[in-house]
C-alpha positions in Angstrom: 85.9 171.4 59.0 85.2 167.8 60.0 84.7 164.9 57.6 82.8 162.0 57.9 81.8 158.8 56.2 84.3 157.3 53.6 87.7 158.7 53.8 90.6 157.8 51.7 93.5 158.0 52.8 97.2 156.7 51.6 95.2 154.6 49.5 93.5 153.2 52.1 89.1 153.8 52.5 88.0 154.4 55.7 84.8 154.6 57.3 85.0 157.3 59.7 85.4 161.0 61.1 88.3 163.1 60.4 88.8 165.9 63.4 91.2 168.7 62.1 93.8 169.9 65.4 93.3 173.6 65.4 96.7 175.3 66.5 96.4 178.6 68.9 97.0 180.5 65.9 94.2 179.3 63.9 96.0 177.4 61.6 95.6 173.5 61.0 98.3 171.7 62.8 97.5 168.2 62.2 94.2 165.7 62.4 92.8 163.4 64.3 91.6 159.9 62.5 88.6 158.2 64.3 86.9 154.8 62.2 88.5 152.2 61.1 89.5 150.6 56.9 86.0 150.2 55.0 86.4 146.7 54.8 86.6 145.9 58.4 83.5 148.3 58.8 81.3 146.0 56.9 82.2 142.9 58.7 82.0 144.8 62.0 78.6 146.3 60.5 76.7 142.8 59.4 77.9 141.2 62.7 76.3 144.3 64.4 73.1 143.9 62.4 73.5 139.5 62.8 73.5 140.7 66.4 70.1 142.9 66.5 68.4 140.5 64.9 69.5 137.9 66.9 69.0 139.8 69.6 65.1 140.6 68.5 64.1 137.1 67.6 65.0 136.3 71.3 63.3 139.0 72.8 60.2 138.0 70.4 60.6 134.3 71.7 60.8 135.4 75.4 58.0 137.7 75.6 55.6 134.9 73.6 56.8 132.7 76.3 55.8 135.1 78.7 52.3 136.0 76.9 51.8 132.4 77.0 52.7 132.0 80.5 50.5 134.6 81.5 47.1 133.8 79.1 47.9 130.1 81.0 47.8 131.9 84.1 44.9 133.9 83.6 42.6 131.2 81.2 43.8 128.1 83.2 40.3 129.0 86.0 38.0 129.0 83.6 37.9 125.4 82.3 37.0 124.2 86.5 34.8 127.0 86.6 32.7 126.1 83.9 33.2 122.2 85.2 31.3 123.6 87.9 28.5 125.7 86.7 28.1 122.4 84.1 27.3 120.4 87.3 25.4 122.5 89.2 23.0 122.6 86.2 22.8 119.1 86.0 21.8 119.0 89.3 25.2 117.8 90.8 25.0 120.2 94.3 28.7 118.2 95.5 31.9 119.4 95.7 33.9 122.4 96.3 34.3 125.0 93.5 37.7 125.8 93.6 39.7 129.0 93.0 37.7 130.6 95.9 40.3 131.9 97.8 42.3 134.0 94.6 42.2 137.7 94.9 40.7 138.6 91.2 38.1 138.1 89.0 38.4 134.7 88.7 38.0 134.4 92.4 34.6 136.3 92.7 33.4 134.1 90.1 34.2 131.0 91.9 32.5 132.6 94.9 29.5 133.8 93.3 29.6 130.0 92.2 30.0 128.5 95.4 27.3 130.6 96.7 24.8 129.6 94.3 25.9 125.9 94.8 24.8 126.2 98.4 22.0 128.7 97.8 20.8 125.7 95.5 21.8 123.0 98.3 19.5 124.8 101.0 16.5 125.2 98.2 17.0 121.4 97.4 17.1 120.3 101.4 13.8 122.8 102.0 12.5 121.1 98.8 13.2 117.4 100.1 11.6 118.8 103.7 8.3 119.8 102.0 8.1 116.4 99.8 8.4 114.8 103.2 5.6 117.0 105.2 3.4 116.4 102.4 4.2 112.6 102.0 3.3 112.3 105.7 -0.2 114.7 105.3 -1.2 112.0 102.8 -0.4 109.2 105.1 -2.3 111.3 107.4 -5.3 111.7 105.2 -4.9 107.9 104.7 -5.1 107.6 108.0 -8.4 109.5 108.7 -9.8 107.7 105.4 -9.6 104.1 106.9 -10.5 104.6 110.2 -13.9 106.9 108.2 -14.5 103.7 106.5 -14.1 101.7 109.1 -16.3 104.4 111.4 -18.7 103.9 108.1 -18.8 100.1 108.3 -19.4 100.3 112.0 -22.1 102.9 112.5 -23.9 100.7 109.2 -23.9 98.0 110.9 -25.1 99.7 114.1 -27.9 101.5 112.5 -28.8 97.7 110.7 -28.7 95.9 114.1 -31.0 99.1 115.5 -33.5 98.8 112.8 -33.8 94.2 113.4 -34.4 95.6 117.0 -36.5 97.8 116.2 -38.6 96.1 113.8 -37.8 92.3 116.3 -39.8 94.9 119.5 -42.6 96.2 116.9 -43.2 92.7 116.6 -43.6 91.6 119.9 -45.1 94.9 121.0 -48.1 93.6 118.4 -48.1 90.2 119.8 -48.7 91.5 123.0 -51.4 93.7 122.5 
């Protein structure tokens, strides 16, 4: 019994639903109008749709703002933590890596990091040690090789002054015979 969509009535279009009043007796007593003139609809309508898509653009803009925020957020770590693998594979054992202390994944990297730094500080300390126990074995060595020269030097000329003695008491051992 209802109508809907456009509705004329006294001349008049209206976009709308029509309720009939139902009287105890079954019979159609009167009706209920519920929209509003066609022309007003369309306004109302495009300013409706104005709205939505208003509405959507901003919602687009605030969640790439927000995506943006967040990929900063996440990607802003990784720029220092490659800073610091770059310099700890040039060599460069100083400095702190930093993030350390943040609760994700970008802090076990910068620990895992950090640990390698010093793992690689300790290796290049033990490596310095060694270079300096071996630099003073061949000082050592040095050392023993001069005073064996010397020791040379001196048991040569030992052994040269025993053999003028010796040959010095042949000779007067034959003059005296």
């Amino acid at each position: 019994l209802a109508d809907r969509g456009e509705i004329t009535l006294l001349d008049v279009t209206y976009m709308g639903h029509i309720v009939p009043i139902i009287a105890p007796d079954g019979m159609v007593s009167g009706a209920i109008k519920v929209g509003m003139p066609s022309r007003e609809a369309g306004a109302v309508s495009s300013g409706i749709e104005r709205s939505i898509i208003i509405s959507a653009v901003l919602m687009a803009l605030v969640g790439a703002i927000a995506g943006l925020a967040l990929i900063s957020f996440w990607l802003t770590p990784l720029a220092p933590l490659a800073g610091s693998v770059t310099a700890l594979a040039k060599g460069i054992l100083s400095g702190v890596v930093p993030y350390r202390r943040r609760p994700d994944i970008f802090g076990d990297m910068a620990r895992s990091i950090e640990q390698l730094r010093v793992s690689l500080v300790e290796k290049s300390m033990m490596m310095e040690e060694d270079a300096r126990e071996s630099e003073e074995a061949m000082r050592r060595a040095m050392h023993i090789g001069e005073a064996a020269r010397h020791l040379n030097i001196a048991v040569e000329s030992s052994v040269s002054t025993v053999l003028e003695t010796t040959t010095l008491l042949r000779a007067s051992a034959e003059q005296l015979r």
